[in-house]
C-alpha positions in Angstrom: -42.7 31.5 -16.2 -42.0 29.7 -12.9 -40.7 26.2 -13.0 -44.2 24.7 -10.9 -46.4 26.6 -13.6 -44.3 25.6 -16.8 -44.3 21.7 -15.3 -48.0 22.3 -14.4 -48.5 22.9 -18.6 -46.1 20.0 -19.9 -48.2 17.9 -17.8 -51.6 18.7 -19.5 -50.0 18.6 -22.7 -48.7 14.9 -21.5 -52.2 13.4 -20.8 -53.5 14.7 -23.3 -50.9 12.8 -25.7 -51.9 9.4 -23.0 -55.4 10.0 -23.8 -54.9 10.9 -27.5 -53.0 7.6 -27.8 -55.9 5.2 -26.1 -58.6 6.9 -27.8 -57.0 6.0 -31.4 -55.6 2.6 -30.5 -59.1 1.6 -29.2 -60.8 2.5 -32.9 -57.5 1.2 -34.4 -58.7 -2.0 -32.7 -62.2 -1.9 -33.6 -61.4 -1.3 -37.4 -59.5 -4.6 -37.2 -57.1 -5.5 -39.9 -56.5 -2.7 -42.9 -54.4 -0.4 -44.1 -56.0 2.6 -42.4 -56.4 1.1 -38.1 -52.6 0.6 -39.4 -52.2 4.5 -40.3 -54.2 5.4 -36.9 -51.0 2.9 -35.0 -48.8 4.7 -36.9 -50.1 8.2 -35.6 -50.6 6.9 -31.9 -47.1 6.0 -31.8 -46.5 9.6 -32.9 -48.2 10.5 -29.8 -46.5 8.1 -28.0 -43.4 10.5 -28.7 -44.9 13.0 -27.9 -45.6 11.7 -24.4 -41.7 10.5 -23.8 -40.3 14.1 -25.3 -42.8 15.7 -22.7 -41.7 13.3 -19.5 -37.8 13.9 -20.5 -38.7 17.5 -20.4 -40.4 17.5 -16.9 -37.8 16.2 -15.0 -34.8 18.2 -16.7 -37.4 20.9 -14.8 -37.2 18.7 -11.9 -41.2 17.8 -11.9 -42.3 14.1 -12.2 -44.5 13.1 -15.4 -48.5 12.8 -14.8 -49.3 9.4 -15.6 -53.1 10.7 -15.6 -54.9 10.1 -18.6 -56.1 13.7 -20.5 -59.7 14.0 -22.6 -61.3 11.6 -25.1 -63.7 10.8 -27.3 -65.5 7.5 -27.4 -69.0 7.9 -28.9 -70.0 6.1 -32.0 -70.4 3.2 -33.2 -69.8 3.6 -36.9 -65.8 4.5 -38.1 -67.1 7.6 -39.4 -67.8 8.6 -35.9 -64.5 7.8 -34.6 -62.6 9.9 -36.9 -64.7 12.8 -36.7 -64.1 12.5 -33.1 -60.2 12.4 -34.1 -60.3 15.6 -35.8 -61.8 17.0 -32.9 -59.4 15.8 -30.4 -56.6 16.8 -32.8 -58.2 20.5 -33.3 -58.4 20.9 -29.7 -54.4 19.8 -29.1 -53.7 22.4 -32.3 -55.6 25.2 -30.1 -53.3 24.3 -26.6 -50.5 23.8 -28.1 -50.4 27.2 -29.8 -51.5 28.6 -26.5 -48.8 27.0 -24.6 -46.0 28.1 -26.8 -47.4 31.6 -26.3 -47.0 31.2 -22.8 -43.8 29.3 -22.3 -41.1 31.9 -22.2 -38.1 29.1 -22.0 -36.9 28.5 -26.4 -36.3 25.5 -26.3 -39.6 24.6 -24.4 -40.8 26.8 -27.1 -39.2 25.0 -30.1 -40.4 21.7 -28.7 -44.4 22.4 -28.1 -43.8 23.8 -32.4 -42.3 20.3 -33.2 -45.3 18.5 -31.6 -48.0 21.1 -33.0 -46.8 20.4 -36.7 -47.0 17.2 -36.3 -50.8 17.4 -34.4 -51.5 19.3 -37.8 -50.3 16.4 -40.2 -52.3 14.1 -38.0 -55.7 16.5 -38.5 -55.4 16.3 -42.1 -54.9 12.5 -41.7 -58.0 11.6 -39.8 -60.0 14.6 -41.9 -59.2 12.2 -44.9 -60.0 8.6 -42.8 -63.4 10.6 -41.9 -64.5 10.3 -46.1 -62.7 7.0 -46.6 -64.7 5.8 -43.4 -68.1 7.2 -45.3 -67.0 5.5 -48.6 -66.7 2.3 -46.8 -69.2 2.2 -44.0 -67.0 0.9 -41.8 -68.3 -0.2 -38.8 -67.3 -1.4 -35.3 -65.8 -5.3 -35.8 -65.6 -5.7 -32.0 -67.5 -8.5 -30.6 -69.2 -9.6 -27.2 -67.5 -12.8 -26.3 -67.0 -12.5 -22.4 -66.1 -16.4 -21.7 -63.3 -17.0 -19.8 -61.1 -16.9 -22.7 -61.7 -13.4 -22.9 -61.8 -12.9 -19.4 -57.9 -13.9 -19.2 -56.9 -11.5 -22.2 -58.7 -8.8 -21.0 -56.9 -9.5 -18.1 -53.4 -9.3 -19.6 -54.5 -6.0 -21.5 -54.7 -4.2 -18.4 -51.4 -5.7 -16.7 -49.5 -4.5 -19.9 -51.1 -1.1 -19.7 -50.4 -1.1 -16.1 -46.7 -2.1 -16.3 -46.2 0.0 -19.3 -46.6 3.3 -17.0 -45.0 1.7 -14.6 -41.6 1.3 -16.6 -42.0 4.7 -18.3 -42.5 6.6 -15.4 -39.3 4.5 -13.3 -37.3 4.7 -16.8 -37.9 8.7 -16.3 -37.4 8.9 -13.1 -33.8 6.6 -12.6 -30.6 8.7 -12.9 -28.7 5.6 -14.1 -28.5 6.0 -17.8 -28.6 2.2 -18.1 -31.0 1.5 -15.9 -33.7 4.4 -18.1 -32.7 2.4 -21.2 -33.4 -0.6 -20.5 -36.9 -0.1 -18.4 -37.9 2.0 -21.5 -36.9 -1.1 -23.8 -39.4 -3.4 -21.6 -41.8 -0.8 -21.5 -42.1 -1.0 -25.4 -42.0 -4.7 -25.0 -45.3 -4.8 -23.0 -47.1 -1.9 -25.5 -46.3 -5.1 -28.0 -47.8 -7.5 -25.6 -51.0 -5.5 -25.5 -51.3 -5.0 -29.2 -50.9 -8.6 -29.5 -53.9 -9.2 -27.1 -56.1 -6.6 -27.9 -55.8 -7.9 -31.7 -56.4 -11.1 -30.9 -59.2 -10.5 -28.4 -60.6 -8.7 -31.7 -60.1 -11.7 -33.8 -61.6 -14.3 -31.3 -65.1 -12.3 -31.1 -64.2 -10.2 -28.0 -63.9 -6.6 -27.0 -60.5 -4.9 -25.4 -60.9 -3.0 -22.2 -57.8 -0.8 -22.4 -57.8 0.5 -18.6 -55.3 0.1 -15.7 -54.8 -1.1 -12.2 -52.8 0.7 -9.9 -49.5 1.4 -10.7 -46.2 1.7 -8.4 -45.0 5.3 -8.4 -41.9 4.8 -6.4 -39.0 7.1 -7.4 -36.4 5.6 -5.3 -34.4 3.2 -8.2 -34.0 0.3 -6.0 -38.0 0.5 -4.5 -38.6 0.8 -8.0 -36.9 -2.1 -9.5 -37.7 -4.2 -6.8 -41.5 -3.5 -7.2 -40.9 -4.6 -11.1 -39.3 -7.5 -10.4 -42.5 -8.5 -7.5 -45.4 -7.2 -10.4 -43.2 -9.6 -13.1 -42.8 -12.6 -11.0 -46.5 -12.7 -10.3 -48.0 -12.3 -13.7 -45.6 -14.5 -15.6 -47.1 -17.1 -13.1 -50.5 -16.4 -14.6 -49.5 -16.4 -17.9 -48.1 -19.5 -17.6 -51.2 -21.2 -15.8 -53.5 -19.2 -18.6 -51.2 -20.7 -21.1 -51.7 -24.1 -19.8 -55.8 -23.9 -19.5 -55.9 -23.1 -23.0 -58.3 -24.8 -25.2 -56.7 -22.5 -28.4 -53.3 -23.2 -29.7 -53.1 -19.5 -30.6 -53.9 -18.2 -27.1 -51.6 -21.0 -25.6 -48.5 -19.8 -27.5 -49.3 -16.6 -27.0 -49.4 -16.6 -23.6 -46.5 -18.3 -23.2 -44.6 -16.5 -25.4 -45.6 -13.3 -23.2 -44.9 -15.3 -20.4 -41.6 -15.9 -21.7 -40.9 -12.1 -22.5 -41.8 -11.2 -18.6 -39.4 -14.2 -17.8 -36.7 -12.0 -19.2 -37.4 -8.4 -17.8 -37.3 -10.4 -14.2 -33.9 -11.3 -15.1 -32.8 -7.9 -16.4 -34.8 -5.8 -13.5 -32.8 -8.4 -11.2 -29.2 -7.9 -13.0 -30.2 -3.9 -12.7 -30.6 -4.2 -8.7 -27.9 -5.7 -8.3 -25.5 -3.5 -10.0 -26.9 -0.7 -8.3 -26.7 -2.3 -4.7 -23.1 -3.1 -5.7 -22.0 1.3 -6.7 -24.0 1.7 -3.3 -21.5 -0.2 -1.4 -18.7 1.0 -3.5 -19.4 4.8 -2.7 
């Protein structure tokens, strides 16, 4: 198989795993607090794997990860709903990924899409289980409809933390400098914390998460890249902090501060990253 077709698979396979891992943190969310939305984390962050095995793999092949975001399922309102709609979504990744390890002729392409497929099998038999706990418990949907201003601003954050965390991931795959990947990965898992941390509390204050993004810099140049980071940080850790300060709630006022904090710290590490990569430039 040709490098553009084989690229052109990994890349479905990828936004699939990005949709796969919205649709379950959103019913995660809804569930609330529990030991099963704690399983369903659990097996979006096995997605989340996924997703970073897949990117690593595209641009060994010298393609640039999709940051599109694949098929999901969202009707229902009861948990039992959900989960059946997890099975689905698992039985149709079970289906491609068997097809695509037919068709991918590279083995270690091969031996990577069977990794991922046994676990896409564990994680049908998962939410096949959650469907008759679900029934047992008539769970329902705990998300509220507070849209005050209070909501407005975490709503907000939710999708800067989305946006960002593609943002990272995709500069983290794209940057040569082994450094450089490691630590834009490391505040790209920082800001998947910050949104749990919103969307969770959102939850808990009576409101409803919006998980969706804004546009997001797809620069593959390291220093464009970094320098666009450092510019998206700088702005929002000013909102944060003037969010923080409007805050009636002393939860929402720490918390935003303490996010606002954590972006206070990537600025300084994008920053230290630049500049040790304008200095090799000028050493070459």
């Amino acid at each position: 198989m040709e490098n553009a077709k084989l690229i052109e698979l990994l890349n479905k396979d990828l936004e699939d795993e990005h949709g796969a891992i919205i649709q379950y943190l959103e019913h995660a969310y809804g569930m609330g607090e529990g030991e099963m939305a704690c399983e369903i984390e659990a097996i979006a962050r096995d997605e989340m794997r996924h997703l970073d095995w897949l990117a690593e793999t595209i641009v060994e092949l010298g393609g640039t990860p999709s940051l599109e975001r694949g098929k999901m399922l969202m009707s229902g309102s009861w948990v039992t709903d959900w989960m059946k709609n997890d099975v689905s979504l698992e039985q149709g990744a079970i289906a491609q990924y068997k097809e695509h390890i037919k068709l991918a002729d590279d083995p270690k392409i091969k031996r990577l899409l069977q990794r991922i497929l046994s676990d896409e099998e564990a994680h049908r038999g998962n939410f096949e289980h959650f469907v008759e706990k679900a029934a047992r418990e008539l769970s329902q949907d705990v998300r509220g409809s507070r849209k005050d201003e209070t909501a407005q601003t975490l709503n907000w954050g939710i999708a800067h933390e989305y946006t960002v965390i593609l943002q990272y991931l995709l500069h983290s795959y794209m940057n040569p400098d082994a450094e450089a990947k490691k630590q834009l990965e490391d505040q790209a898992i920082n800001e998947m914390q910050h949104l749990g941390w919103l969307a969770e509390r959102l939850v808990s204050d009576g409101g409803r998460p919006n998980i969706e993004h804004t546009a997001v810099d797809r620069s593959t140049d390291p220093a464009d890249a970094l320098k666009a980071d450092i510019k998206i940080e700088k702005e929002v850790a000013e909102v944060y902090d003037k969010a923080g300060r409007k805050a009636e709630s002393t939860k929402i006022r720490d918390l935003l501060f303490r996010i606002r904090d954590n972006e206070l710290y990537h600025i300084d590490v994008f920053t230290d990253l630049l500049q040790k990569g304008k200095k090799e430039k000028k050493e070459e």
